[in-house]
C-alpha positions as CSV (number, residue, x, y, z in Angstrom):
1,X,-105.0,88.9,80.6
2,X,-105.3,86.2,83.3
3,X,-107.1,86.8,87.1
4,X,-106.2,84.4,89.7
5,X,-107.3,84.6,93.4
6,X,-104.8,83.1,95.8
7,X,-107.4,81.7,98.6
8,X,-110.5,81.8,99.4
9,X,-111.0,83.5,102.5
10,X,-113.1,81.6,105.8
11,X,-116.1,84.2,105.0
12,X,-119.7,82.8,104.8
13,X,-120.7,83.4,101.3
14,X,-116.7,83.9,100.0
15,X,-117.0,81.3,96.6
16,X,-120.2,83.2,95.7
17,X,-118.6,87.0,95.8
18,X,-115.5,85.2,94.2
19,X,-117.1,83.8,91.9
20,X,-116.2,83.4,87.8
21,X,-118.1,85.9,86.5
22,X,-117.2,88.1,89.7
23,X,-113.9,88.1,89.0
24,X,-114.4,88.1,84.9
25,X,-116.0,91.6,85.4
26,X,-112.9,92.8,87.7
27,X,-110.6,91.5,84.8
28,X,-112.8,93.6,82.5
29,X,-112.5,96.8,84.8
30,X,-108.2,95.6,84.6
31,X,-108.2,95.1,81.3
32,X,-109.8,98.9,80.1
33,X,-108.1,101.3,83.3
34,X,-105.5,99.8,85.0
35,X,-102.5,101.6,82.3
36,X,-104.3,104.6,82.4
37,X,-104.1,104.5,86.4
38,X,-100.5,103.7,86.4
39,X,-100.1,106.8,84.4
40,X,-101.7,108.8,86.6
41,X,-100.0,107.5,89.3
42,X,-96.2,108.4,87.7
43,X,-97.7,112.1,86.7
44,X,-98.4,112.2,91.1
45,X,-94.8,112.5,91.4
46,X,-93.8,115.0,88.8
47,X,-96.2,117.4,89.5
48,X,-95.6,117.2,93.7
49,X,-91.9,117.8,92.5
50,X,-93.1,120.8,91.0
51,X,-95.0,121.9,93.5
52,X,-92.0,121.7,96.3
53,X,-90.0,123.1,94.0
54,X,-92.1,126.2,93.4
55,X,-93.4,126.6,96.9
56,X,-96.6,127.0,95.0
57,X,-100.0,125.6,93.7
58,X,-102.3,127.7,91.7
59,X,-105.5,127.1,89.4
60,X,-105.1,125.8,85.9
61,X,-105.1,128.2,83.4
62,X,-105.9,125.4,81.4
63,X,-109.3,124.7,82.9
64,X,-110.1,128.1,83.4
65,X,-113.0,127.9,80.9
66,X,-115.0,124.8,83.3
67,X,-114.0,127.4,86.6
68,X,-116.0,130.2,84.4
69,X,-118.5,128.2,82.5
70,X,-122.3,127.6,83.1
71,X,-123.4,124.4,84.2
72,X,-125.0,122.2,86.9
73,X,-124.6,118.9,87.8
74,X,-126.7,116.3,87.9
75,X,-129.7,116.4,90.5
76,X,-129.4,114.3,93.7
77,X,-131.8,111.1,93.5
78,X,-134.5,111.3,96.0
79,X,-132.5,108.8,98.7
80,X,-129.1,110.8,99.2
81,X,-130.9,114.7,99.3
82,X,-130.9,114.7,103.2
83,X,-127.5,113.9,104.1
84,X,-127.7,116.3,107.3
85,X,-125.7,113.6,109.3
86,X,-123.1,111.2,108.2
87,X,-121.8,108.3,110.3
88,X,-118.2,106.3,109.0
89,X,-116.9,103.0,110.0
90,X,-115.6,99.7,108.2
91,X,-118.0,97.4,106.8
92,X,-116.3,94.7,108.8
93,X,-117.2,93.3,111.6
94,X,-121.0,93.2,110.7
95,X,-121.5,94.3,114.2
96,X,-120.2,97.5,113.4
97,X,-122.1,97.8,110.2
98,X,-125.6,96.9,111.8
99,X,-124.8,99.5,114.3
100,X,-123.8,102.4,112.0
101,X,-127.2,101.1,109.6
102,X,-129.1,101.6,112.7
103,X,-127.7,104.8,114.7
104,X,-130.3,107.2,113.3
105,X,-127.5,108.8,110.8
106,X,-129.0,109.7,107.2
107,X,-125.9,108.2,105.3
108,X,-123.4,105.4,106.7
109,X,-120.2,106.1,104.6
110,X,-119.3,102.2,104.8
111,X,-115.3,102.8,104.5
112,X,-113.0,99.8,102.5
113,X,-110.4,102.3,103.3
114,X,-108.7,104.4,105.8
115,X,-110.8,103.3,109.1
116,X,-110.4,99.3,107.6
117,X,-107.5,97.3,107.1
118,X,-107.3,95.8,103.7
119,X,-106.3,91.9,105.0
120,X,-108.1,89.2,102.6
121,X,-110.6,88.5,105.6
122,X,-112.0,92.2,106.3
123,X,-112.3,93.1,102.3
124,X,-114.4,89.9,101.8
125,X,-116.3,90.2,104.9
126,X,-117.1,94.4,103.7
127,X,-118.6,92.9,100.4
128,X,-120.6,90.1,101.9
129,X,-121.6,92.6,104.8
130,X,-122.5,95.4,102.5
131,X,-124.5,92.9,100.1
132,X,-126.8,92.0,102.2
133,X,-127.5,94.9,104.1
134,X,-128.4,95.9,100.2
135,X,-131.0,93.0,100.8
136,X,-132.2,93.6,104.3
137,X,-131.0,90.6,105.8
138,X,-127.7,91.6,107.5
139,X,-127.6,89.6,110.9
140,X,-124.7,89.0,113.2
141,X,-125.0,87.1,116.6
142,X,-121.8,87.4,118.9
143,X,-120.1,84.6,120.9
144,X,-121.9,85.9,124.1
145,X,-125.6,84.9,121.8
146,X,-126.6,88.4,121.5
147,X,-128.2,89.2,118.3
148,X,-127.8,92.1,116.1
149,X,-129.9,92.9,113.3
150,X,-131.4,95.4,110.9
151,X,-134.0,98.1,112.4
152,X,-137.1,98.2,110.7
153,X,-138.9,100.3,113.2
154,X,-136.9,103.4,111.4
155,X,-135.2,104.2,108.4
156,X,-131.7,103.0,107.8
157,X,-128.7,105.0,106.7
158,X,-128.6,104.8,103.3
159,X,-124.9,103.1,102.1
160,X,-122.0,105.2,100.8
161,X,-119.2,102.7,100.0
162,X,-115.9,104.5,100.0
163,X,-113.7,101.9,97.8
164,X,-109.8,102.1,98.6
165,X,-107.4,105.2,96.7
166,X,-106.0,104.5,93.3
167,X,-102.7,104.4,95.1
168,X,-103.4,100.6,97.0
169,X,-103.3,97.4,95.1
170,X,-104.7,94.1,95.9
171,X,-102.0,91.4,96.6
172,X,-104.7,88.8,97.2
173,X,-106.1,89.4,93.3
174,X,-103.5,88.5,91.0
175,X,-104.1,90.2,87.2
176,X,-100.8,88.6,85.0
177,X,-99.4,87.2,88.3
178,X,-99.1,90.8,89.7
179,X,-101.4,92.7,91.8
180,X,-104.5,93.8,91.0
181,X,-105.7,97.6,91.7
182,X,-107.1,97.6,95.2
183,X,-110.0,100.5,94.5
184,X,-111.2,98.3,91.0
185,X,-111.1,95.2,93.4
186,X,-113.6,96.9,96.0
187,X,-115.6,98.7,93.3
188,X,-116.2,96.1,90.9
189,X,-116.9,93.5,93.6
190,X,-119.3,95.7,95.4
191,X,-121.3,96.9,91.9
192,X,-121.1,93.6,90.2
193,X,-122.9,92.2,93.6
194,X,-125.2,94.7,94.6
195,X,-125.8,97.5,91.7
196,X,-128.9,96.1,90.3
197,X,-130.4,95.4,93.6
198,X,-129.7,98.8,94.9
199,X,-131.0,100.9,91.6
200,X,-134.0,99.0,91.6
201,X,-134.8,100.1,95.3
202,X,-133.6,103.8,94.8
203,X,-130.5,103.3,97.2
204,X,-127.8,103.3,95.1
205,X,-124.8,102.2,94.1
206,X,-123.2,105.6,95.8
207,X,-120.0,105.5,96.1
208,X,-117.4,107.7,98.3
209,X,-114.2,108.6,96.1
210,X,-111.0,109.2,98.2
211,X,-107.4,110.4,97.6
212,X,-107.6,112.0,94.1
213,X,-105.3,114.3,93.0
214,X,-106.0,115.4,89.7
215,X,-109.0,116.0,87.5
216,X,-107.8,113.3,85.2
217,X,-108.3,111.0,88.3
218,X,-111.9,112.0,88.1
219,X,-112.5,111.2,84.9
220,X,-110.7,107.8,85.4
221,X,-113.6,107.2,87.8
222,X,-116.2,108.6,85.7
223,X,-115.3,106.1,82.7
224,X,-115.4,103.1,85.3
225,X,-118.5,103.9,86.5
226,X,-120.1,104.4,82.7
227,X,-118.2,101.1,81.4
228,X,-119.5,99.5,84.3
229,X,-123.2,100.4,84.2
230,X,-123.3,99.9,80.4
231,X,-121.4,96.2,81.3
232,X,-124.3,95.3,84.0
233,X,-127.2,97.2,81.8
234,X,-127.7,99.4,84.8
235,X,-129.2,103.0,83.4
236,X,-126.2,105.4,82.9
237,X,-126.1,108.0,85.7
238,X,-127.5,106.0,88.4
239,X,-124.0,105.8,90.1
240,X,-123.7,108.8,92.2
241,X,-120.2,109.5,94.0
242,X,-119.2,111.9,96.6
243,X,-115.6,113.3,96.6
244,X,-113.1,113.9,99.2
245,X,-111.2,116.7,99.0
246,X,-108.2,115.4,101.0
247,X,-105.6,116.5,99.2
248,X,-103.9,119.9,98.5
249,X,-103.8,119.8,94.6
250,X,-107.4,118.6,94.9
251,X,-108.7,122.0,96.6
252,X,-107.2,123.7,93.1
253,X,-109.2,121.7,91.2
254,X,-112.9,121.6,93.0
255,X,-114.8,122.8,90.2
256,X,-112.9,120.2,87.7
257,X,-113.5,117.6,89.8
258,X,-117.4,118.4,89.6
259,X,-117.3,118.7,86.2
260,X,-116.0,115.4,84.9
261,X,-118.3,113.9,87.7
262,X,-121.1,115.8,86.5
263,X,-123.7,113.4,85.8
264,X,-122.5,110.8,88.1
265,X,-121.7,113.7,91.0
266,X,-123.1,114.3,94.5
267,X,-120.5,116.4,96.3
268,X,-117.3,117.6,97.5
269,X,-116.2,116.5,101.2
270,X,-114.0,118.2,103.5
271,X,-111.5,115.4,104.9
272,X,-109.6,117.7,106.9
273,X,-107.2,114.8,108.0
274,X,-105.7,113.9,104.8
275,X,-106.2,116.9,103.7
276,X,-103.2,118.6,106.3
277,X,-101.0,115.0,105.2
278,X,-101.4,116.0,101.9
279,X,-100.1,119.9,102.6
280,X,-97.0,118.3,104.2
281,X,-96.4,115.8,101.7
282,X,-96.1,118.1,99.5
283,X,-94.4,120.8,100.4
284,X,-91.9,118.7,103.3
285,X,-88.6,119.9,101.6
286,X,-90.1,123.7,100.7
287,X,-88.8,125.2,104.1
288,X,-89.8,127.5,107.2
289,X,-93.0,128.4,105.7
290,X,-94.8,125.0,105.4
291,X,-93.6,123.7,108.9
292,X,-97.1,122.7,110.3
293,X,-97.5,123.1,114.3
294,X,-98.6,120.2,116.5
295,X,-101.4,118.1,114.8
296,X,-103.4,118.8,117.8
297,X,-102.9,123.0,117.6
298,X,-104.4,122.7,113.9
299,X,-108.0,123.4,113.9
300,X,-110.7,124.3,111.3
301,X,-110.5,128.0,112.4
302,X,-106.9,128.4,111.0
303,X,-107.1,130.5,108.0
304,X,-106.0,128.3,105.4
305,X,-108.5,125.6,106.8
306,X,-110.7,128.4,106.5
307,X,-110.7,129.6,102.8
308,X,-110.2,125.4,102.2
309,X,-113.9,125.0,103.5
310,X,-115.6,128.2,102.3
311,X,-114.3,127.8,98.8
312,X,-115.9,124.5,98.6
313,X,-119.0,124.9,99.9
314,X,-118.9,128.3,97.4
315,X,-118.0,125.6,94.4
316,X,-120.2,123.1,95.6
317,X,-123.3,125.2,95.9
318,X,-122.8,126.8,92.3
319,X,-122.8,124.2,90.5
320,X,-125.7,122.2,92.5
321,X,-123.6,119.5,94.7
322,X,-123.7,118.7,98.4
323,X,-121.2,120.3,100.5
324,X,-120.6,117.6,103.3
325,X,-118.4,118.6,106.4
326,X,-115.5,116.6,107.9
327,X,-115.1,114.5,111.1
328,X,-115.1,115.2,114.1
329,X,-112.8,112.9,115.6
330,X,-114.2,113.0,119.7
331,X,-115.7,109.9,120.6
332,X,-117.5,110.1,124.4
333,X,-116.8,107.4,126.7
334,X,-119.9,105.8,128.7
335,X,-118.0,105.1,131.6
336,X,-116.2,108.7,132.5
337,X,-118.8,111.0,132.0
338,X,-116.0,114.1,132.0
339,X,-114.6,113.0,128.8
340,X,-118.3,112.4,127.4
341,X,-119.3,116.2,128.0
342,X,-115.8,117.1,126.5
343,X,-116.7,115.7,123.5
344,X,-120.4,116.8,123.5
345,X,-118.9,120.4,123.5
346,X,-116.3,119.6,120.9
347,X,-118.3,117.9,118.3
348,X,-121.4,121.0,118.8
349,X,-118.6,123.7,118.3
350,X,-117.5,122.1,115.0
351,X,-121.1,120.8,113.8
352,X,-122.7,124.9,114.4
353,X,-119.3,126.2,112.3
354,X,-119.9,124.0,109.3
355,X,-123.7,124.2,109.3
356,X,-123.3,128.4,109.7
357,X,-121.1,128.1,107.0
358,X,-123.4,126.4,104.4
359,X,-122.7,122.8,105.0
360,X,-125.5,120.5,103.9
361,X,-124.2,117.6,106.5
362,X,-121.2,116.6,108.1
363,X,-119.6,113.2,109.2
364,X,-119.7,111.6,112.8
365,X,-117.5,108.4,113.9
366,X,-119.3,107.3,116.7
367,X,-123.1,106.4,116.9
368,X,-123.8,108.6,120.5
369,X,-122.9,111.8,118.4
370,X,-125.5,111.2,115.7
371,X,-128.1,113.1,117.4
372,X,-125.8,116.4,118.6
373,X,-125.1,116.8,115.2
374,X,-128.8,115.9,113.3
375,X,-130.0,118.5,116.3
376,X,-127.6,121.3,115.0
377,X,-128.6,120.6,111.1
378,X,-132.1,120.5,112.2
379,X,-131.7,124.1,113.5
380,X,-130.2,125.7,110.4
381,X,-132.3,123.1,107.8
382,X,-136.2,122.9,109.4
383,X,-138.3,121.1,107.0
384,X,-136.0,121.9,104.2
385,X,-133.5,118.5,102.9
386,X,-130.5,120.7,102.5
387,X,-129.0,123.5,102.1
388,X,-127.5,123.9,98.2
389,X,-129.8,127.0,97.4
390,X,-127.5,129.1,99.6
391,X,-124.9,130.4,97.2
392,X,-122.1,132.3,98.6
393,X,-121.3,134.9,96.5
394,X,-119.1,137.1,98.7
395,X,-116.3,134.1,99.2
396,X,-113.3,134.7,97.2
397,X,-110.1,132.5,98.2
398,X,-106.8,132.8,96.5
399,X,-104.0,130.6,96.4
400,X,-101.9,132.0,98.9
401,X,-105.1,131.9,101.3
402,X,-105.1,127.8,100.5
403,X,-101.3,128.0,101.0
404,X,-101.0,130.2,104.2
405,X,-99.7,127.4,106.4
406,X,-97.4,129.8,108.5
407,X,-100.4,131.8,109.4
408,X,-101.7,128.5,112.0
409,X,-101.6,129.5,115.0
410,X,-99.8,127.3,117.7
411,X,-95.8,125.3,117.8
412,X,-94.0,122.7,117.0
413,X,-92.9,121.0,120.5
414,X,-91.4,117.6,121.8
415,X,-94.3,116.9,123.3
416,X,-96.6,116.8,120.3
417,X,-93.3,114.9,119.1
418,X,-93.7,112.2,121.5
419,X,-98.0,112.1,120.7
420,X,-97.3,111.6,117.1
421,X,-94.8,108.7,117.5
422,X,-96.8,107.2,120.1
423,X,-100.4,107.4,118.0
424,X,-97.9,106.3,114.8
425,X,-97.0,103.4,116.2
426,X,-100.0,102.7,118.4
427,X,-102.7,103.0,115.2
428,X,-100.2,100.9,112.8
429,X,-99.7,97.9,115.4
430,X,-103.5,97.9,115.5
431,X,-104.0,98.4,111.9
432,X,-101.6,95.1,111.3
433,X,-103.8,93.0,113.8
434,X,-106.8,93.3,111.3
435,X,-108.6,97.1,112.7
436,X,-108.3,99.7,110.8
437,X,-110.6,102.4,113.4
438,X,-108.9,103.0,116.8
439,X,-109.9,104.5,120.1
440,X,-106.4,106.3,121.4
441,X,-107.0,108.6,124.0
442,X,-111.1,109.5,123.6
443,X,-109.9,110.1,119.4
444,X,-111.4,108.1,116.5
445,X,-107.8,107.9,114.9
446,X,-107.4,106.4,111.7
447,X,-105.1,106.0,108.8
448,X,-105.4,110.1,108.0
449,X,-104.5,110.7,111.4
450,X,-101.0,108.3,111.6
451,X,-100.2,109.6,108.3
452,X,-100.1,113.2,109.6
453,X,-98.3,111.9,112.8
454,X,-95.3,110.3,110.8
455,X,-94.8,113.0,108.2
456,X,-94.9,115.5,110.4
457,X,-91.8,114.3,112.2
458,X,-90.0,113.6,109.1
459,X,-90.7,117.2,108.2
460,X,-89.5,118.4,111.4
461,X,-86.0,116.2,111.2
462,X,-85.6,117.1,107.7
463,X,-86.0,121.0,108.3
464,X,-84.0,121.0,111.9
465,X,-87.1,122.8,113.3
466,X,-86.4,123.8,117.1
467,X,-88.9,122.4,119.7
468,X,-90.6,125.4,121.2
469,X,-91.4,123.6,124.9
470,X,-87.9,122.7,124.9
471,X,-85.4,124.4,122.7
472,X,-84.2,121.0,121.4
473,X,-84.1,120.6,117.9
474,X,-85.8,117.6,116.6
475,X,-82.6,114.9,115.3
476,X,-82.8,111.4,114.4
477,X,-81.1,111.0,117.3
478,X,-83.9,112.8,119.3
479,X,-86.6,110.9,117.8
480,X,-85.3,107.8,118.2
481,X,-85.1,108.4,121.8
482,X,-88.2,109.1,122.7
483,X,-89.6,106.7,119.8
484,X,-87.9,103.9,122.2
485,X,-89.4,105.5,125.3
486,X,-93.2,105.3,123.8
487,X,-92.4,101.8,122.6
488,X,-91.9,100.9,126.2
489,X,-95.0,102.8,127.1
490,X,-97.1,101.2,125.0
491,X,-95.4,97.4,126.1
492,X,-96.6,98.2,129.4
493,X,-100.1,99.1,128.0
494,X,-100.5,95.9,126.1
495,X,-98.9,93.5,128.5
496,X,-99.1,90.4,126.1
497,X,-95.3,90.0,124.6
498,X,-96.7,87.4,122.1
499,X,-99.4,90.2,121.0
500,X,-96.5,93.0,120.9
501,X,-94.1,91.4,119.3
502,X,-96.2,90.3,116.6
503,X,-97.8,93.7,115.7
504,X,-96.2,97.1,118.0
505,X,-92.6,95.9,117.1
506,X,-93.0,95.6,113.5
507,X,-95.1,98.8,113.6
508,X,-92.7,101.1,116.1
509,X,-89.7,99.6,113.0
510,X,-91.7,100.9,109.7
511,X,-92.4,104.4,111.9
512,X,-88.4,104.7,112.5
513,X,-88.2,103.8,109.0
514,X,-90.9,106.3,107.7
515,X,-90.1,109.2,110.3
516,X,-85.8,109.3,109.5
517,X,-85.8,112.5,107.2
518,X,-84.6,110.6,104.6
519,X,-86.3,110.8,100.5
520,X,-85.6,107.6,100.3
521,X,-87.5,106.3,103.3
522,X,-90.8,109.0,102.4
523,X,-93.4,107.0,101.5
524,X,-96.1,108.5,99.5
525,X,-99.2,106.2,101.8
526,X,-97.7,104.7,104.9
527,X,-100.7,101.9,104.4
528,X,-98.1,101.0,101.4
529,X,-95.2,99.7,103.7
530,X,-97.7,98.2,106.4
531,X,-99.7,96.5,103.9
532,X,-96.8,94.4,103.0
533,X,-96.2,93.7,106.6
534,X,-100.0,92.0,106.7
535,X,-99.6,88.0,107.1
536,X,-100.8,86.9,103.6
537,X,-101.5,83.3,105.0
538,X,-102.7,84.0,108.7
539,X,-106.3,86.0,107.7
540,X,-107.0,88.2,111.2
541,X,-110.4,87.4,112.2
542,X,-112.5,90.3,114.4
């Protein structure tokens, strides 16, 4: 087995993170999982099959002895058993990473994957970024000469990384002259850099675990991170990973993910974004009953969102993990004070639901919201770190609750049509120019977000579902339309044809592509398609 880079980005510090014995211990991490990921990844797509084909999910009978069992896992370590609020961002530009470090937040979940795009520049930049904010001596000073540096006046967040999904690979890592595994590339860079630094300061590594599907996924992880420690001679069960539950196979399996985690386990997260892409994934040829309404109608109060969230802070609790709460997407604006209070009242709603419910934190995008929701934990936690003691006993969810998609209240129409093609197209054009977290209309949208846009409408074509605003069904033909009027729209908005052509034109093509109804033109991650689309030789700076 042979690794090859193919450049060395224009990032300070870039031959040192690239280093030979870097990229010897990412060729190690290729060399033991990278098959046994494949697998995985070919076992996805027999069981969604399955799954369409049935119209059904429902717990293992296989497993049902680690659902019934008695055991705990592992106890938190002393920096990650306050996690009452939770800010996420990219760990590139370091402006954005000071300012997450230093917005009050208990945790920064420090994201190499939805909210960053995955261009050579920005996953070098993360890693030198993240290593020495492991250090203390993260600085960034802007073209305008203001400085930005670490707080010491406070405590910092402590660092979550959330490496990339199994699903991404690396094209800039070449392992045999084909692609490395994007989430080994992030992991091992990030560990082999920073894990002994951060265990001897009690701050980590802690990683954030995204897109699993399967408990066998888990334990993929759980052998990395006990190869790796062993490799590095870092004490085994000092890696501690949170997991997203952001799939709909996933919230069958909560207790098996725990369990093959167990002694490297912190939590379960909601992330209520992918969470609804992965229900329409899924089930987008199973008919009338998994026809989602407008992204917008969906909220946390819909029943199946319901039992989704109670049953995991119920698993979560019994067994001794962290039940974190998902994102609240409202971002204020400084400058129209309307929106601001909007959002305020938005972001309280959610925060007092999740921490009634039994949440020991939840996750914020923007720094202005830290305090609204560390005010509303305060209130349910006082003096006490969290909240796992609280056992919920009288929760019982079946499948059909987790599967009771017809039960959302609220319709499909042509105008949440015409917002998903618009925020589609806007995010990916965006995306491709190197930002992978975007502002569109006073909503922290990121990749979650446009993949819920796009399949949405594929769903809709594919199922001729009737628009209930205007009694149109939703066609290719329709959704072309009005994919060309929002194209237009956004021309106007940018007003820089150079800048348009070079990103919202390629983007508005791979939606047409990814929105036709077609199985041939569903992909599984629409990040797959774009990220083929990057410019491997022109490296986007922020």
């Amino acid at each position: 087995m042979t690794i090859s880079i193919t450049r060395i980005p224009e990032v300070s510090g870039a031959e040192a993170i690239l280093s030979d014995e870097a990229l010897a211990f990412i060729e190690k991490l290729h060399e033991k999982f990278a098959g046994t990921r494949n697998d995985l990844l070919e076992a996805r797509d027999v069981r969604r099959q399955q799954f369409s084909d049935a119209r059904a999910i429902d717990f293992d009978p296989e497993t049902e002895s680690v659902r019934t069992g008695h055991w705990k896992v592992a106890e938190a370590p002393e920096a990650l058993r306050d996690r009452r609020v939770e800010i996420t961002g990219p760990a590139s530009p370091a402006k954005m990473a000071i300012n997450a470090l230093n917005s009050g937040a208990k945790v920064w979940l420090a994201d190499l994957e939805d909210a960053s795009t995955p261009n050579w520049f920005n996953v070098i930049d993360a890693i030198a970024n993240l290593s020495a904010a492991a250090r203390g001596d993260l600085s960034f000073t802007s073209p305008e000469g203001k400085t930005y540096a670490l707080r010491t006046d406070a405590p910092r967040a402590v660092v979550v990384v959330r490496p990339r999904g199994w699903h991404l690979p690396e094209n800039n890592v070449l392992i045999n002259g084909k692609p490395a595994i994007g989430a080994l590339v992030d992991f091992g860079l990030h560990f082999f850099h920073n894990a002994r630094v951060l265990a001897e300061s009690g701050q980590g590594p802690f990683y954030y675990l995204p897109k699993m599907e399967h408990y066998l996924e888990v334990r993929l992880w759980n052998e990395v991170f006990t190869f790796a420690q062993a490799e590095l001679g870092i004490e085994y069960g000092t890696v501690r990973a949170t997991m997203l539950i952001e799939t709909i196979p996933a919230a069958f399996q909560m207790e098996e993910f725990l369990y093959e985690l167990r002694d490297h386990v912190s939590g379960l997260n909601a992330g209520r974004w992918d969470y609804l892409f992965s229900i329409i994934k899924t089930f987008r040829e199973a008919g009338e009953a998994f026809i989602m309404p407008d992204r917008s109608a969906v909220a946390m109060t819909a029943p199946m969102m319901r039992a989704y969230t109670e049953l995991l802070v119920k698993t979560c609790h019994k067994r001794g993990a962290f039940a974190m709460g998902g994102m609240a997407a409202f971002i204020p604006n400084r400058r129209e004070p309307e929106v601001t209070a909007a959002a305020f009242a938005k972001v309280r709603e959610d925060k007092n639901r999740e921490a009634a419910d039994g949440f020991d934190g939840s996750w914020v995008a923007h720094p202005d919201l830290v305090e609204i929701c560390k005010e509303i934990f305060d209130g349910v936690l006082g003096d006490k770190p969290n909240q796992i003691d609280r056992q919920r006993p009288e929760v019982e969810v079946s499948a059909a609750q987790l599967l009771d998609v017809a039960s959302a209240p609220g319709d499909v129409t042509e105008a949440g049509v015409r917002a998903n093609l618009y925020v589609a197209v806007n995010y990916v054009a965006v995306w491709l120019s190197g930002n992978g977290a975007v502002a569109i209309h006073n909503l922290m949208e990121d990749a979650a977000t446009a993949e819920i846009s796009r399949s949405q409408i594929w769903q809709q074509i594919r199922n001729k579902v009737v628009a209930a605003d205007t009694g149109n069904t939703i066609t290719t033909q329709l959704v072309s339309t009005i994919l060309a009027e929002e194209v237009e729209r956004l021309r106007s908005e940018v007003n820089n044809e150079e800048q348009f052509a070079a990103y919202y034109q390629p983007a508005a093509e791979l939606i047409s592509t990814l929105t036709s109804g077609k199985d041939e033109d569903f992909a599984d991650f629409l990040t797959t398609p774009a990220y083929e689309l990057l410019d491997k030789e022109f490296v986007t700076k922020p």
